[in-house]
N, C-alpha and C positions, 0 to 999 in steps of 0.2 A: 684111568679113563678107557685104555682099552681090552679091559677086563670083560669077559663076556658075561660078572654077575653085576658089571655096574649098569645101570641103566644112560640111555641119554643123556644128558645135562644141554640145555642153552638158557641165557641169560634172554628174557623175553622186551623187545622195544617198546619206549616211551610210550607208546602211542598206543599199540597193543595191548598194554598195559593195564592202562588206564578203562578201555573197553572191559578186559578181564576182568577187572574189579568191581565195575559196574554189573555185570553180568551174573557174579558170582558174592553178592553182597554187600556191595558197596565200599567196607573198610578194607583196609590191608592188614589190620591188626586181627582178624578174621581168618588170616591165611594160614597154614600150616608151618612153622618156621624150620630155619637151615642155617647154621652157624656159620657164619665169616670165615671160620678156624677149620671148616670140612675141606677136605683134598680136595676134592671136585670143586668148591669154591674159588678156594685158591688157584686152584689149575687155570678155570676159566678168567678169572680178572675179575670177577663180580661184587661190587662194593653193598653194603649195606642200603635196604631199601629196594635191590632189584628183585625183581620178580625172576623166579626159574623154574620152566618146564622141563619136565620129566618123562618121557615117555617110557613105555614098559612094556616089553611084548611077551608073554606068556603064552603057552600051549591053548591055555582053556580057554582064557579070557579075551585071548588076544593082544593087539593094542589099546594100550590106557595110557592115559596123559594126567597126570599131577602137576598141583601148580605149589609151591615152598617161595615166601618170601626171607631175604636174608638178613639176617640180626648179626647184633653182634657176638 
């Protein structure tokens, strides 16, 4: 996690959530997936079904935010 090629990692709130999804398509099945069994999973506590943002800061592009929900 504090590797400077990992990105970010948090586990995004209920409530928050639920807005993202709407925002972004309505399903969660939609979302980009992130295995239960990833480090960064694990590290965080993040159960199946949470949503997690990604932030990413690169030279060119700058900050980007991705959103991964977590499967099994």
């Amino acid at each position: 996690m504090n590797h400077l090629i990992v990105p970010i990692h948090e586990i995004v709130q209920e409530e928050e959530t639920e807005e993202i999804i709407k925002k972004f398509g309505g399903k969660k099945e939609k979302f980009p997936q992130i295995l239960l069994s990833d480090p960064v999973i694990e590290e965080l506590g993040a159960e199946k079904g949470n949503l997690i943002r990604i932030t990413r800061e690169t030279p060119t592009a700058g900050k980007t935010i991705y959103y991964r929900m977590v499967v099994k």
